[in-house]
DRENKEFI-133352 format. One record per atom (N, C-alpha, C): x, y, z. Coordinates in steps of 0.001 Angstrom, whole numbers, plus 500000, padded with zeros to 6 digits. Layout:
# DRENKEFI-133352
XYZ ...
This chain:
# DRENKEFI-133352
393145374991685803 392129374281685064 390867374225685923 389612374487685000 388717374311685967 388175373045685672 387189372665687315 386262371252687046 384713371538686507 384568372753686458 383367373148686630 382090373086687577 382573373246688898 381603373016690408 381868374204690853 380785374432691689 381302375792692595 382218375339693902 382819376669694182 383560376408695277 383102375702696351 381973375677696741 381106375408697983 381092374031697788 381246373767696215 381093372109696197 382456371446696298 384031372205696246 384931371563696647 385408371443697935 384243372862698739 384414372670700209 383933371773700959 382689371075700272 381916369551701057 383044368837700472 383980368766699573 384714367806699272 385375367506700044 386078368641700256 387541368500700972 387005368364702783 385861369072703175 385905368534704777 385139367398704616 384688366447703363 384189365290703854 382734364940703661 382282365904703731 380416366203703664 380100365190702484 380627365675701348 380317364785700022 381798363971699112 381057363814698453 382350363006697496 381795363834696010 383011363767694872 382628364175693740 381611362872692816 380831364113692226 379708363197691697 380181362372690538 380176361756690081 380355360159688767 380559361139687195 379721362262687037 380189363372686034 380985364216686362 381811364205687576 382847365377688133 383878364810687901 384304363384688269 385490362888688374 386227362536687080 385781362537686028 386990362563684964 387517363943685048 386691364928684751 387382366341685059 388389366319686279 387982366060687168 389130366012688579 390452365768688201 390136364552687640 391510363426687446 392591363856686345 391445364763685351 392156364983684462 392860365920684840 392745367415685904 392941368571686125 394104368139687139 394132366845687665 395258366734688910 395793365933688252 396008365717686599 397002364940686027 397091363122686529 396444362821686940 395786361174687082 394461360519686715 395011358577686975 394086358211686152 392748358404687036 391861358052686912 390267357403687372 390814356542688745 391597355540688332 391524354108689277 392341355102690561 393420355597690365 394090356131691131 393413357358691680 392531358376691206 391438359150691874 390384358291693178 390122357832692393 389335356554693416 389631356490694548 391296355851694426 391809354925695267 392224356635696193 392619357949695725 392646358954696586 391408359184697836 390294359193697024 389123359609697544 389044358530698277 389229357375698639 388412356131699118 387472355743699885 386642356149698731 384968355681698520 384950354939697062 383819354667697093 383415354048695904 382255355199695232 382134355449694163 380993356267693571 379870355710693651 378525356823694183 377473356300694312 376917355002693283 376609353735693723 376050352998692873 374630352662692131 373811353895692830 372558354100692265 372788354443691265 373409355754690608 373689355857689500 375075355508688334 375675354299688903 376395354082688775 375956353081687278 375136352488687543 374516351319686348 373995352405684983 373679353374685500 372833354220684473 373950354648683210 374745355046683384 375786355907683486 376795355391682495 377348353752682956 378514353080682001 379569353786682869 380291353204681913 381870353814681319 382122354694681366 383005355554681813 383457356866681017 384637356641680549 385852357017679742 386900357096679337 387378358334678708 388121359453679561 388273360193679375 390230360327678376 390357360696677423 391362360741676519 392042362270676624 393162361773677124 394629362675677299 394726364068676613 395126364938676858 395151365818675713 396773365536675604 397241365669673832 398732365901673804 399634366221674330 400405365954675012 401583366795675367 402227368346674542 402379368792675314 402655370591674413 404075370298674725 404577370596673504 406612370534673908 406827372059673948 
């Protein structure tokens, strides 16, 4: 599944440089099969709060289970 970032942007992820941006992380969560709160609590940071007010809510909805 993709998140839609370039690679270069999961490489500041993963050594640390950056965190995923506030429109990345439902995709994340959804692609590694967890919620938001529990992404979070992986990453532990908090998402930038400058744009954090702008922004709201997100609530990203499950896709079905495929039997």
């Amino acid at each position: 599944m993709e998140v839609g970032v370039q690679r270069s942007t999961v490489a500041r992820w993963e050594s640390g440089d950056t965190t995923p941006s506030l429109w990345a992380r439902p995709r994340i969560a959804n692609a590694l099969d967890v919620t938001l709160d529990l992404l979070d609590d992986l990453l532990g940071a908090t998402p930038d709060a400058s744009n954090a007010s702008s922004l709201g809510t997100v609530t990203v909805p499950k896709p079905p289970a495929v039997a």
